[in-house]
C-alpha positions as CSV (number, residue, x, y, z in Angstrom):
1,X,126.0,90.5,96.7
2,X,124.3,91.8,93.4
3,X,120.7,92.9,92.3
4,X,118.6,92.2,89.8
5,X,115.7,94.5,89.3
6,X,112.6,94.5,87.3
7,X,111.3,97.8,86.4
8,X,107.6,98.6,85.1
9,X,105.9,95.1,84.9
10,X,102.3,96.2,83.9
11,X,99.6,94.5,84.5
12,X,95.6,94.9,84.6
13,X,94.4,93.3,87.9
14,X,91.1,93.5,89.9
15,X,92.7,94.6,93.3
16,X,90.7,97.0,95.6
17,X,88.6,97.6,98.1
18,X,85.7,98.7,95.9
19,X,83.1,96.5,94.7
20,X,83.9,98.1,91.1
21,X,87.5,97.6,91.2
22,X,86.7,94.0,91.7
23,X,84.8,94.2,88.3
24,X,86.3,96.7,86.2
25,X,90.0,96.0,87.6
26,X,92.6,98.9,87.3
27,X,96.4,99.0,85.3
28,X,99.2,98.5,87.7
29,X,102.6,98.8,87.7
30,X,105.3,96.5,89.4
31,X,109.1,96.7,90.5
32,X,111.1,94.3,91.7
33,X,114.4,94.2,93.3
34,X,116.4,91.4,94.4
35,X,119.9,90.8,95.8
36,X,121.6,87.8,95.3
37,X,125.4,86.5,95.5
38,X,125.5,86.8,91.4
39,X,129.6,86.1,91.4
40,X,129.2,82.0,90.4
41,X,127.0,83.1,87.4
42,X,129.6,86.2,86.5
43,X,132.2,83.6,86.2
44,X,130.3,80.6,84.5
45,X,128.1,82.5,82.5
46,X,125.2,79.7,83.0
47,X,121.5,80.9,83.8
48,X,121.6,78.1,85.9
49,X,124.0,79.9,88.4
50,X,121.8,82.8,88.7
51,X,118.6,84.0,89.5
52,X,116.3,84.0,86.1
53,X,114.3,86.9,85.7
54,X,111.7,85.0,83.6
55,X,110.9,83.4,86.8
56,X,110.8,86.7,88.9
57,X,108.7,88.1,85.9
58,X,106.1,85.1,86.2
59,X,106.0,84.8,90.4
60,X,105.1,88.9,89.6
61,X,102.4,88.5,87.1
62,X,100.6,85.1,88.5
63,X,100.6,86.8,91.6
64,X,98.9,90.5,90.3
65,X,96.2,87.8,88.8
66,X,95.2,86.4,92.2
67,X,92.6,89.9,93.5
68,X,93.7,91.3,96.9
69,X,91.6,94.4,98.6
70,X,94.9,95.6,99.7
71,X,98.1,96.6,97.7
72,X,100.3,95.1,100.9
73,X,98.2,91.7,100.6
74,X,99.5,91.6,97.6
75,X,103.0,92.9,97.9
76,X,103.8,90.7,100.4
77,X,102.9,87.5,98.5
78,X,105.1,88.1,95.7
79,X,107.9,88.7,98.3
80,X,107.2,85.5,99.8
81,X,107.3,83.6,97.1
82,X,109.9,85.0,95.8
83,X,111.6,84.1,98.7
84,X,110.1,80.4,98.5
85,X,110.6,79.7,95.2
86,X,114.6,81.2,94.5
87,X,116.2,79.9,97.4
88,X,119.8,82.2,96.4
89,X,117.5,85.3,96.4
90,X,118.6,86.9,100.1
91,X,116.5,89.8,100.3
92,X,113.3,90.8,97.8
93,X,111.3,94.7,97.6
94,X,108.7,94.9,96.0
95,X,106.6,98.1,94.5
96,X,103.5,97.9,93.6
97,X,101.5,101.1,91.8
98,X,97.8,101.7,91.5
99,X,97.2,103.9,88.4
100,X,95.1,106.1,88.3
101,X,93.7,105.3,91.7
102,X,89.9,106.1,92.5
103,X,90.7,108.6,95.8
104,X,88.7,111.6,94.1
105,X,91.4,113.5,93.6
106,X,93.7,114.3,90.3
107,X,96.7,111.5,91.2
108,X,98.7,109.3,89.0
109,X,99.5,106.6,91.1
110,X,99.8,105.5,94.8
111,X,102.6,103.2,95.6
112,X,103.4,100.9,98.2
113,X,106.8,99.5,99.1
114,X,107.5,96.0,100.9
115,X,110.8,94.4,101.7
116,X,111.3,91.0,102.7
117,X,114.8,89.3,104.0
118,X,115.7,85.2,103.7
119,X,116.0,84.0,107.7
């Protein structure tokens, strides 16, 4: 097995609870790890034999676009897709960060983590 892991994809999404967050939207942060049997692809050096981060990058983004009230709704569609999508990705976790989160209080961020494994 290998990983592949995408740190610090930011985005500016509309996710939230909030009536305002659904307007004014919020900057997020996401990272992605996946793990993978990445030997054929050390040996051939093809993208073809691996997993293409461009793709994990895009399933990330296109996802963060889509407004969720909940950080989980939204974790867990990325890890599905994922999932869907790369069919020699074996297991996907997923972070997704809030900045600057409206919790009345002085916080950088609040995080969740979500794992997903191939059946």
């Amino acid at each position: 097995m290998g990983v592949i892991k995408l740190k610090n994809i930011r985005t500016f999404s509309y996710h939230g609870c909030l009536i305002e967050e659904g307007k004014i939207g919020s900057d997020y942060t996401v990272d992605l790890k996946i793990k993978a049997n990445l030997q054929k692809s050390a040996q051939t050096d093809h993208l073809l034999d691996t997993v293409d981060y461009v793709h994990l990058n895009k399933i990330v983004t296109e996802e963060m676009a889509i407004r969720s009230h909940l950080l989980e709704h939204v974790a867990k569609r990325i890890n599905i897709r994922v999932l869907a999508e790369i069919q020699m990705i074996e297991k996907t976790t997923v972070w997704v960060s809030k900045i600057n989160p409206p919790i009345g209080g002085d916080v950088e961020s609040v995080t969740i983590k979500m794992t997903e494994t191939r059946k």
